[in-house]
DSSP file (Angstrom, degrees, kcal/mol; ACC not computed):
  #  RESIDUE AA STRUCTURE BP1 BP2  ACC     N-H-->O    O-->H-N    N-H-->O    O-->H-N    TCO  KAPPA ALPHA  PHI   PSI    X-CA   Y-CA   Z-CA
    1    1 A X              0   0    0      0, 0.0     2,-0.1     0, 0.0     0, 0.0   0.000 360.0 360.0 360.0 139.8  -10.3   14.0    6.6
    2    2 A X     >  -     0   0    0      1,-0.1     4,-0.8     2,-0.0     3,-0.2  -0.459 360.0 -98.6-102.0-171.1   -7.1   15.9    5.4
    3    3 A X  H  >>S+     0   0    0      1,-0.3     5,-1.1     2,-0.2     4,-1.0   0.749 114.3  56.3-102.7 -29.9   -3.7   14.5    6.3
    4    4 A X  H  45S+     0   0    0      1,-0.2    -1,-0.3     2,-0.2     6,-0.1   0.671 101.8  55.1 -80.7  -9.7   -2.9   17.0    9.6
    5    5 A X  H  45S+     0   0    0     -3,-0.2    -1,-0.2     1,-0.1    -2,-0.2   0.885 111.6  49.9 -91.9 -17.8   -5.9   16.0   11.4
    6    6 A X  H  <5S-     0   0    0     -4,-0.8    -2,-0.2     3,-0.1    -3,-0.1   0.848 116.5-111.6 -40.1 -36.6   -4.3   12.0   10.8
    7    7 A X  T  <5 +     0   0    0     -4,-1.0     2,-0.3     1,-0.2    -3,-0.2   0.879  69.4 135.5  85.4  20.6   -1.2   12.9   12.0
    8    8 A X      < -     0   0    0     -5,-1.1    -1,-0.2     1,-0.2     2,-0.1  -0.497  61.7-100.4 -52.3 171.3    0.6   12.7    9.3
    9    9 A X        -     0   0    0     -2,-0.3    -1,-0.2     1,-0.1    -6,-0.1  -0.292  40.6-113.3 -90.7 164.5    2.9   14.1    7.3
   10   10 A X  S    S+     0   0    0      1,-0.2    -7,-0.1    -7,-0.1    -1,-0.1   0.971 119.3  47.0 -42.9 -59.1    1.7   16.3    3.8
   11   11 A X  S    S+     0   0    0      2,-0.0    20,-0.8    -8,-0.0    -1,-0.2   0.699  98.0  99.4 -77.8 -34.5    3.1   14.0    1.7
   12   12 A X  E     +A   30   0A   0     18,-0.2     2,-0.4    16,-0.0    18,-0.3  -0.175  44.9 177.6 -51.8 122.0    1.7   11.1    3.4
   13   13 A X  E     -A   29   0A   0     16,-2.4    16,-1.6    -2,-0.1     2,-0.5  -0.955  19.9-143.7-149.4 148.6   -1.2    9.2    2.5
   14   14 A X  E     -A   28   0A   0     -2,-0.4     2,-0.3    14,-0.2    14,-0.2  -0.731  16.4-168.5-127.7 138.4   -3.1    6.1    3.7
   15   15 A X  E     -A   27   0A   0     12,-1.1    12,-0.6    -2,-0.5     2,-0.4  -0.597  10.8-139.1-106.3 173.8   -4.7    3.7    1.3
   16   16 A X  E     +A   26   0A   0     -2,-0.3     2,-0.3    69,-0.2    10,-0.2  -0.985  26.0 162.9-125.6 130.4   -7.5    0.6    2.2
   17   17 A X  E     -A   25   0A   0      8,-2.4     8,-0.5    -2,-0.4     2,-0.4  -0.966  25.7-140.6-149.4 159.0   -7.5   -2.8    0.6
   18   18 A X  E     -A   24   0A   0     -2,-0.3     2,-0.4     6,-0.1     6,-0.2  -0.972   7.7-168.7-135.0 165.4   -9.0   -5.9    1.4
   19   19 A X  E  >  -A   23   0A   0      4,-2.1     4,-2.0    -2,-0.4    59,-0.1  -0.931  26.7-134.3-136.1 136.4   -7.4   -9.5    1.1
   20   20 A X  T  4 S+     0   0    0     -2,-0.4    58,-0.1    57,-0.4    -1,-0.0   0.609 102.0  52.5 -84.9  22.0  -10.1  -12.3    1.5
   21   21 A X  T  4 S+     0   0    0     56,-0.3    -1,-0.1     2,-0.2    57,-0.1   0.690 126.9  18.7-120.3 -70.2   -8.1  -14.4    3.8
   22   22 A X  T  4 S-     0   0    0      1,-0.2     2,-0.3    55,-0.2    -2,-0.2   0.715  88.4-151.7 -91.1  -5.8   -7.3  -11.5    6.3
   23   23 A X  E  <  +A   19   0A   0     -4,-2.0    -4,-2.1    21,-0.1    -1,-0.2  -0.816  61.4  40.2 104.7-111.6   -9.8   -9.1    5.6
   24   24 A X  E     +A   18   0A   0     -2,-0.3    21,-0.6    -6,-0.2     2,-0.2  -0.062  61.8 172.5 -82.8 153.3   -8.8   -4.7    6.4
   25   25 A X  E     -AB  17  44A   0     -8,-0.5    -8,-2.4    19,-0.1     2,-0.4  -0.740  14.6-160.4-173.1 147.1   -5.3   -4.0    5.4
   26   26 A X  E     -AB  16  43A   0     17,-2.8    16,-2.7   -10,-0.2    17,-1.5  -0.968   4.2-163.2-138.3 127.8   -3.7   -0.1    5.3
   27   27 A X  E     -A   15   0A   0    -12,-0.6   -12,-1.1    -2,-0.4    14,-0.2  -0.615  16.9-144.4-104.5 167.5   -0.5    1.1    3.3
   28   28 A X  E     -A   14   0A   0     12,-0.3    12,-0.5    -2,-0.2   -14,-0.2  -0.868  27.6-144.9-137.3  88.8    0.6    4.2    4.6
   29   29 A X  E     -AC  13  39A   0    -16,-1.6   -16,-2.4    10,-0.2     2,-0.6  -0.379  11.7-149.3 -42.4 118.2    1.9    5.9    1.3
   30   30 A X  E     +AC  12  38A   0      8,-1.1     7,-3.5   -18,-0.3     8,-2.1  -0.991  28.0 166.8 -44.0  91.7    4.9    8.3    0.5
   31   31 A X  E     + C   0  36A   0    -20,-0.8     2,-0.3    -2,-0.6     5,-0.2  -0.886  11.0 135.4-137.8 102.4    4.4   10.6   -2.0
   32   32 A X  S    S+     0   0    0      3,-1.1     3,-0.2    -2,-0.2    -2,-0.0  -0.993  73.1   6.4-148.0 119.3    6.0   13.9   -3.6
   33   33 A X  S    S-     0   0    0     -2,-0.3    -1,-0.2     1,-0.2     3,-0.1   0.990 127.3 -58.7  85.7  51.6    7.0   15.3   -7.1
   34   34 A X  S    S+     0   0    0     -3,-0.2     2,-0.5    59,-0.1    -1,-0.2   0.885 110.9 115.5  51.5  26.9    5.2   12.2   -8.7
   35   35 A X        -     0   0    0     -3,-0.2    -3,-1.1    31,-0.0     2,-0.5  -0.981  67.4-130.5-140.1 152.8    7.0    9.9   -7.3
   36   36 A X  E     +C   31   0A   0     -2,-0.5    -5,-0.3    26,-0.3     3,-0.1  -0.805  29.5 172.7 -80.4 124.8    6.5    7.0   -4.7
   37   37 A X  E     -     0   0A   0     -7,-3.5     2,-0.3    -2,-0.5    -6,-0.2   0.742  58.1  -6.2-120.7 -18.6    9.2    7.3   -2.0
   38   38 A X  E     -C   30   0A   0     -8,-2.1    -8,-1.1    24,-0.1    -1,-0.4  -0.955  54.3-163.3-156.2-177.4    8.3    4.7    0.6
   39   39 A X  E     -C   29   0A   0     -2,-0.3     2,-0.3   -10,-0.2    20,-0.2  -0.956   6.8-177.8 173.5 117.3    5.7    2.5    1.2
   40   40 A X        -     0   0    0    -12,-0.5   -12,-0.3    -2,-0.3     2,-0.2  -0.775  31.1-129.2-166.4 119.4    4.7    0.6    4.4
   41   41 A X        +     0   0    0     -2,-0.3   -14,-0.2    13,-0.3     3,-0.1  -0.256  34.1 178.6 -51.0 111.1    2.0   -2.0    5.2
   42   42 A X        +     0   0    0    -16,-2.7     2,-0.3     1,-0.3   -15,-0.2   0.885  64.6  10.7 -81.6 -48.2    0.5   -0.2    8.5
   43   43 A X  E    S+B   26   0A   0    -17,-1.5   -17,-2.8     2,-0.0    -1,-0.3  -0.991  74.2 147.1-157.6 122.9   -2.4   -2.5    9.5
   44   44 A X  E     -B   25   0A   0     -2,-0.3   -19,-0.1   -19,-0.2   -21,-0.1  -0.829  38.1-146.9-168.2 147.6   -3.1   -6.1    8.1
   45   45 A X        +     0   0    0    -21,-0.6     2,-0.3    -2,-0.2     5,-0.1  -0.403  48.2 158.9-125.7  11.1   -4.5   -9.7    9.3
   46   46 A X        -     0   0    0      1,-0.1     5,-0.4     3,-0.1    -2,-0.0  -0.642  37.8-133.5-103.6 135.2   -2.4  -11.5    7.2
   47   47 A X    >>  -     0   0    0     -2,-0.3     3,-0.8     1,-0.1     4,-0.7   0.008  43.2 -87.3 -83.2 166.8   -1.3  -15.2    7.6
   48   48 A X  H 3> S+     0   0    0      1,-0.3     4,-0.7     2,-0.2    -1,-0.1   0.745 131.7  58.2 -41.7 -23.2    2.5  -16.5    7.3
   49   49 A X  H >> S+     0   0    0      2,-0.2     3,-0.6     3,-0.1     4,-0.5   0.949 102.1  45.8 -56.6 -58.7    1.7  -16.8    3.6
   50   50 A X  H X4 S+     0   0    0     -3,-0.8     3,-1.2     1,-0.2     4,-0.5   0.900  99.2  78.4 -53.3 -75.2    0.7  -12.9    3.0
   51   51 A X  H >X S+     0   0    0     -4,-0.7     4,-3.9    -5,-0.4     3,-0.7   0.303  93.5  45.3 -29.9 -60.7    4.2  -12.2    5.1
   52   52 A X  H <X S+     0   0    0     -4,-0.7     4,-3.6    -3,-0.6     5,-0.4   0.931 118.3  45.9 -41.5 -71.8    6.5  -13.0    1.7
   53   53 A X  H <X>S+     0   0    0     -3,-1.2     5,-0.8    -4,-0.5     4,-0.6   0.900 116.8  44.3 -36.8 -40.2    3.8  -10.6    0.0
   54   54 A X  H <45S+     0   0    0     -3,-0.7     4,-0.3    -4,-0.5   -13,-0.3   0.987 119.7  49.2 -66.9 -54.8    4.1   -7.8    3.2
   55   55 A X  H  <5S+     0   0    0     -4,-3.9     4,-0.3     1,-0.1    -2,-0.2   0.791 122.2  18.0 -46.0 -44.0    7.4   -8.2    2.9
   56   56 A X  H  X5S+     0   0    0     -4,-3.6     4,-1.5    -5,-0.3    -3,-0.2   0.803 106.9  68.4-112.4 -35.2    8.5   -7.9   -0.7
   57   57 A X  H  X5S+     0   0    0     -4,-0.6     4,-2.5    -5,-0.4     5,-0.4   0.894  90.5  65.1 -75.7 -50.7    5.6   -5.9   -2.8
   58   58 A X  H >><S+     0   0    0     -5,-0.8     3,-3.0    -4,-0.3     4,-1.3   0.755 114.7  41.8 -37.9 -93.0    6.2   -2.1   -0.8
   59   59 A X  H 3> S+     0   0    0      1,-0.3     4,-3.6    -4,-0.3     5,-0.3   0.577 114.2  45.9  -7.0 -72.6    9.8   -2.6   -2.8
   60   60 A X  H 3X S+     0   0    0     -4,-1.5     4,-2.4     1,-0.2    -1,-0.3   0.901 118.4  42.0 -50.8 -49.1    8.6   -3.8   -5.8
   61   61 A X  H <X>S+     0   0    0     -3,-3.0     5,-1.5    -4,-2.5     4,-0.8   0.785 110.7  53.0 -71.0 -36.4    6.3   -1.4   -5.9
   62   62 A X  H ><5S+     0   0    0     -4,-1.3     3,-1.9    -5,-0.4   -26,-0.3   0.971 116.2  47.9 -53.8 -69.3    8.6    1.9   -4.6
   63   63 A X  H 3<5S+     0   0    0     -4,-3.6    -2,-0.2     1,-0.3    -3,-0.1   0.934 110.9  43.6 -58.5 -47.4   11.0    0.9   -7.3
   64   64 A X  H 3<5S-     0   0    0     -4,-2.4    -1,-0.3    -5,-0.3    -2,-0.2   0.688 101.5-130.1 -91.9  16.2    8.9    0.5  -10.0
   65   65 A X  T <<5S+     0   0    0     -3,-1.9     2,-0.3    -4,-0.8    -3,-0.2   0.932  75.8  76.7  70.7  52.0    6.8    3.8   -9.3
   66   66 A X  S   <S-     0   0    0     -5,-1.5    -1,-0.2    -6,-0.1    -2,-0.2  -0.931  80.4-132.1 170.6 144.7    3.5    2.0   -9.5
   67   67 A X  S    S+     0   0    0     -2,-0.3     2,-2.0     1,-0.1    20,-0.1   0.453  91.4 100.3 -89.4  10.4    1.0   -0.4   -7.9
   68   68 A X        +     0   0    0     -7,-0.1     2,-0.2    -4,-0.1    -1,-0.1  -0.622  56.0 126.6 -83.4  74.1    1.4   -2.1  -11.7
   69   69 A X  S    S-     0   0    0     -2,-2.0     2,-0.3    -4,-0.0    -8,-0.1  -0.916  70.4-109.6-120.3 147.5    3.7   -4.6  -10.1
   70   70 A X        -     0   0    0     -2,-0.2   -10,-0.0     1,-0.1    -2,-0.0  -0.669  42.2-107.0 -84.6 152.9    3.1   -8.3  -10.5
   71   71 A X        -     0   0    0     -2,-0.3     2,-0.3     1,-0.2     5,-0.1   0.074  32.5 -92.3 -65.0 169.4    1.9   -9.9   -7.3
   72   72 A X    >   -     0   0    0      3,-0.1     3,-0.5     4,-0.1     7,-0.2  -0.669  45.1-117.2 -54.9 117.3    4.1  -12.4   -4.8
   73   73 A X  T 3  S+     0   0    0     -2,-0.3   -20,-0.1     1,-0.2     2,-0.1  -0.637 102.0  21.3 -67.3 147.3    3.4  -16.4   -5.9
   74   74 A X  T 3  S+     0   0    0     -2,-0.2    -1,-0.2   -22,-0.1     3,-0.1  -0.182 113.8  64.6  73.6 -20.6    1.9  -17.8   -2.9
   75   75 A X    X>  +     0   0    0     -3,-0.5     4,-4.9     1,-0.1     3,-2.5  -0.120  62.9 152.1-114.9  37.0    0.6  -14.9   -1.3
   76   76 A X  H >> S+     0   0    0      1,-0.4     4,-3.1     2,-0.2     3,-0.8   0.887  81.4  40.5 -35.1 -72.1   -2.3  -13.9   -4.7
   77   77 A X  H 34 S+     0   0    0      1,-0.3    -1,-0.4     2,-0.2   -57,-0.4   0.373 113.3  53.6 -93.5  14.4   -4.9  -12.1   -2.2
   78   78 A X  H <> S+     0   0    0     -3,-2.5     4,-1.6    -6,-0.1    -1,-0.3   0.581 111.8  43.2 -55.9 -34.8   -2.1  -10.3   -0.2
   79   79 A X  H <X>S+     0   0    0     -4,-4.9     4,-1.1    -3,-0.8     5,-0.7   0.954 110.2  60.0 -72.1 -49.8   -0.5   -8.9   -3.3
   80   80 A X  H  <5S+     0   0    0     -4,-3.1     4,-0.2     1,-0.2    -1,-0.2   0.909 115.5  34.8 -43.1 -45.6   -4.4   -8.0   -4.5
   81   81 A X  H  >5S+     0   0    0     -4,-0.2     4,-2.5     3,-0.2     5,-0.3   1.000 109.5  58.1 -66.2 -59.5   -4.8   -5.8   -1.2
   82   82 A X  H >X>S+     0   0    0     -4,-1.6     4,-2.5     2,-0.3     3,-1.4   0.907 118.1  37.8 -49.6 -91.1   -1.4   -4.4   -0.9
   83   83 A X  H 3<5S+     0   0    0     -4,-1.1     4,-0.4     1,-0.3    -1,-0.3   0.777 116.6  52.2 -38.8 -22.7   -2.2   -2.9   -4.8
   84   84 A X  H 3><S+     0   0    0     -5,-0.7     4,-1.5    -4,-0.2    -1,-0.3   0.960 111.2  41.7 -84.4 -49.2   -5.4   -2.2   -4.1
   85   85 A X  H <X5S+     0   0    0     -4,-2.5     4,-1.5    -3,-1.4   -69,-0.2   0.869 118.0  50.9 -68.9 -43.4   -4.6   -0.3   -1.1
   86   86 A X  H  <5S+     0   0    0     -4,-2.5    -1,-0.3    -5,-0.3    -3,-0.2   0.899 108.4  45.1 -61.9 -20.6   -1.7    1.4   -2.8
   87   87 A X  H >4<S+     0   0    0     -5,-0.5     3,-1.5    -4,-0.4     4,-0.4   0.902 109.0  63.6 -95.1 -29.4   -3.4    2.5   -5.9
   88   88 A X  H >X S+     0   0    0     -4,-1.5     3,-3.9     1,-0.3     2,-2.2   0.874 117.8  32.4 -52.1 -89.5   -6.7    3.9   -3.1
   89   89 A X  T 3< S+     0   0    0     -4,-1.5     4,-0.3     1,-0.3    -1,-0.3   0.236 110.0  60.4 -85.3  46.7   -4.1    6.3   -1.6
   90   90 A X  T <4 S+     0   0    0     -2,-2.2     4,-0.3    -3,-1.5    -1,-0.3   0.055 104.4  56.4-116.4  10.3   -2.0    7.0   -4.8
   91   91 A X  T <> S+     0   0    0     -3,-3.9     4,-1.0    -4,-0.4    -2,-0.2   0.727 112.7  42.1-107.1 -33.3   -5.6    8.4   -6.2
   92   92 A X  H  X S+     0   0    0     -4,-1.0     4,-0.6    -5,-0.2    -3,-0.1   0.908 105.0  61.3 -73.8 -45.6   -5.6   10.7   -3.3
   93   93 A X  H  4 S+     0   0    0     -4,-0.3   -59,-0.1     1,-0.2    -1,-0.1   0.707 108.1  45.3   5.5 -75.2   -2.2   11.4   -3.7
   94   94 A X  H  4 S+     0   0    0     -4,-0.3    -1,-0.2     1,-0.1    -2,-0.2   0.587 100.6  65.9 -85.6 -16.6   -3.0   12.8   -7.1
   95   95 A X  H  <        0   0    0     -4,-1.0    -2,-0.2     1,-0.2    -1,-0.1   0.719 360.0 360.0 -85.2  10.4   -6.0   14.8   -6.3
   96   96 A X     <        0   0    0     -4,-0.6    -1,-0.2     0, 0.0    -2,-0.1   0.648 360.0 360.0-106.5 360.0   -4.3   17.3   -4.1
């Protein structure tokens, strides 16, 4: 499905990850010119642990221009989705 029948923007792109404590979780991706420009956890199941991880990893991840970020201590299989889901729509990202 391409990005205008989403509702989204061009640039926009939505990745899938799964974390084995809350299960579905969806970044909604920012992307232009090679570059990550925002990042933002859309849809996730995740318990007052993941929250540090929900919170803090989009950042980390914006800033360093890459889902090659190391994870949040305490929150292991929230950081695992959140990078997993980024790196799903930063492969889409790059095929168009």
């Amino acid at each position: 499905m391409d990005n205008k029948m989403r509702g989204i923007e061009r640039t926009q792109y939505i990745g899938n990850g799964f974390s084995a404590y809350g299960g579905e979780l969806k970044v909604l991706l920012t992307y232009q010119d090679d570059k990550i420009l925002d990042l933002q956890v859309i849809k996730h199941h995740e318990s007052e642990m993941g929250k540090w991880a929900l919170d803090e990893l989009p950042g980390k991840i914006i800033a360093a221009n890459s889902a090659d970020v190391d994870g949040i201590t305490g929150a292991s299989a929230t950081s695992r989705a959140i990078k997993e889901a980024t790196r799903d729509a930063l492969q889409q990202a790059q095929q168009n």
